[in-house]
N, C-alpha and C positions, 0 to 999 in steps of 0.2 A: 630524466623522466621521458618516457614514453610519448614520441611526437602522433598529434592527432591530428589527422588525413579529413578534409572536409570536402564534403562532392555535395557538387548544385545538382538542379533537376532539368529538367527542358526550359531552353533556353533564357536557362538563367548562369550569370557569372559568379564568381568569386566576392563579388558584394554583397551577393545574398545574405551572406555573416557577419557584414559587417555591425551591426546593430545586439548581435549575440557575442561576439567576441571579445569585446572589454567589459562583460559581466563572467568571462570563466576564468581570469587570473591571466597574468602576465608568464607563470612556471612552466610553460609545457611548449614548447614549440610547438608551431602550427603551420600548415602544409596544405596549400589548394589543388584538388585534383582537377585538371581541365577537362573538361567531354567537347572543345572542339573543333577534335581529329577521332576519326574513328568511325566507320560506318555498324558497329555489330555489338553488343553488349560485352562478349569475351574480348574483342579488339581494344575496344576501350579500357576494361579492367585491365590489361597486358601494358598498354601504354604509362597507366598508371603507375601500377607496381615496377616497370622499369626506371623510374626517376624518382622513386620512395627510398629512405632508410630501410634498412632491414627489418625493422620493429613498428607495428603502427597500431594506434589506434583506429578505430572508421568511423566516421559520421558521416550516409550519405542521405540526404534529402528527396524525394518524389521518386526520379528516373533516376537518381545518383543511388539509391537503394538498393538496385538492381544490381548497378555497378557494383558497389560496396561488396553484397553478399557474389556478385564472381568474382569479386580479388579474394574470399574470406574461403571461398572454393578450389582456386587455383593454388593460393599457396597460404592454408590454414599455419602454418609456423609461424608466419609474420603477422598474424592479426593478434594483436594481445585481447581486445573486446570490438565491441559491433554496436552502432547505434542508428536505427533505421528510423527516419523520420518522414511522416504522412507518404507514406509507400504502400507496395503491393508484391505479391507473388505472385498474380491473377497477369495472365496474358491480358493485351487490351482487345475490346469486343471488335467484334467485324464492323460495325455503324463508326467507333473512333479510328481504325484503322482505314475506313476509307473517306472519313474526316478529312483525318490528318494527309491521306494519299491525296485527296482531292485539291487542299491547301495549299500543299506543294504544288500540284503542278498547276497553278492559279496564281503564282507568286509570281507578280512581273518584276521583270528586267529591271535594271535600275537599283539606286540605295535602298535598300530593305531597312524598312521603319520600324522592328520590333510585331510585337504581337497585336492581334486590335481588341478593343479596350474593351467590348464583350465576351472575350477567351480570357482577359485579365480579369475582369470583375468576377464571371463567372469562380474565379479561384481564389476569393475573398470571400471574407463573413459579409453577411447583407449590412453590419452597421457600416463596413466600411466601402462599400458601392458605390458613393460618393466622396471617398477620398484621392484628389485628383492627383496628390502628390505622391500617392503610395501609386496609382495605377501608373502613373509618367516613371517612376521609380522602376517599374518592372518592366514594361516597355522601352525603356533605356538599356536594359542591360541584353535582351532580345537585338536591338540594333547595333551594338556595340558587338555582337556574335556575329551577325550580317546572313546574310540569303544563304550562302552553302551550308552553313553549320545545319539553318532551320530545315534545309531540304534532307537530310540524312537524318537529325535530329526526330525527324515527322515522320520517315518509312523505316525506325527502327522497333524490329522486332523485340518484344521484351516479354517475361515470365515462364517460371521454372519452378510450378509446387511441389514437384515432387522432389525435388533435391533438396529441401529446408531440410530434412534431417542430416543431410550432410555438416551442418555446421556446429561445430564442436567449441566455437569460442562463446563466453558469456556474451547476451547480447540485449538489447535493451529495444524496446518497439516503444514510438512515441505517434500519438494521433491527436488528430485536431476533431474537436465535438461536431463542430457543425461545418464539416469537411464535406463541398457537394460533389469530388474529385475522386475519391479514396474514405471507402465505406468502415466504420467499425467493425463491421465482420471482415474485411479483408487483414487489420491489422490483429485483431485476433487471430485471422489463420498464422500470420505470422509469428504469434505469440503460443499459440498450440504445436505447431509443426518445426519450429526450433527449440530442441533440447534446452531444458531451465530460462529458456525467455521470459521477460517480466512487458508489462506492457503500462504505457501510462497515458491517460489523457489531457488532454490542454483543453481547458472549457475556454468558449468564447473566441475561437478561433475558425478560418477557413483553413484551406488546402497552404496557405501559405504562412507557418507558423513561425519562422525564423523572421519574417517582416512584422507580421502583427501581434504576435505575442515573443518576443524575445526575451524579456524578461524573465517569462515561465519557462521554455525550453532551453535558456544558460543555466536557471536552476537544476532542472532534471538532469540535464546533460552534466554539471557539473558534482552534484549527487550520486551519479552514476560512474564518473571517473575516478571520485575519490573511494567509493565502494570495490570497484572492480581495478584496485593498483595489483 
């Protein structure tokens, strides 16, 4: 069976799945793509695709979406399907892009603590604003990446509309309802501007659907693998 490539989003790790992954079956080998080395969107997808099987699935998450669709660009023969989760094609605006520029060069010296717990919340549904274990959760894994990853991770350039018709493998768009990160119409563009894309929503969810709704997005996701063998 066809091994499925999982990509986190800023900085976030390889645990991000954990809580989706013993809901999609134990059949399929399963493969973490790292984002941290690499300062450019093609850098990253390259690093990728050098240490993958020949054959893959893709599920990338937020920023890993990005990634996803330039490995699915680079080398369309290896991608058997595509599944892009609370992403964008949309460049980030000048106000996030000198955000994020600002952040970084504000980040002191010393252990880098992860994200602060207003950038986390912000990427949460409002019921869960107050759940201190889900925000420690994503904050943990921001510190476990450390200050360099965050500092490249923050001035990396991203989005490419006009190349969604490039992609030729079935492809699956998945969004979060009450996403305050990544808008319904961005994943609809995704879902218009990739050839036979289907698109689905996860009610009851923010920006980070693999933590707070996992349950819904193993389903889809797994729906969509068994559709698309």
């Amino acid at each position: 069976m066809t091994p499925l490539l999982l990509i986190p989003g800023y900085m976030l790790d390889e645990t991000l799945w954990d809580d989706v992954l013993p809901l999609l079956g134990v059949d399929r080998p399963i493969i973490h793509g790292s984002l941290r080395e690499g300062g450019a969107v093609e850098e990253m997808a390259r690093r990728i695709l050098a240490a993958s099987p020949p054959r893959l699935v893709l599920a990338g998450f937020s920023m890993g979406g990005y990634i996803a669709r330039e490995i699915a660009r680079l080398a369309p023969e290896r991608v058997q399907s595509l599944i892009l989760v609370a992403t964008s094609s949309r460049p980030d605006s000048q106000a996030t892009r000198e955000q994020r520029a600002k952040a970084a060069r504000n980040t002191p010296q010393g252990p880098f603590r992860g994200l602060s717990k207003g950038a986390i919340v912000t990427s949460l549904h409002p019921d869960q604003a107050g759940n201190a274990a889900l925000v420690e959760r994503v904050r943990a894994m921001g510190a476990r990446l450390g200050r360099d990853v965050f500092l490249r991770q923050s001035l990396l350039e991203r989005g490419d509309m006009e190349r969604l018709g490039a992609i030729a493998c079935p492809t699956l768009v998945i969004a979060a309802a009450q996403d305050q990160l990544r808008s319904l119409a961005e994943a609809e563009e995704l879902r218009d501007g990739i050839p036979a894309a289907r698109l689905q929503v996860v009610e009851r969810s923010g920006h980070l659907i693999p933590l707070e709704q996992p349950a819904a997005l193993a389903q889809l996701m797994l729906d969509w693998l068994q559709s698309s063998q």
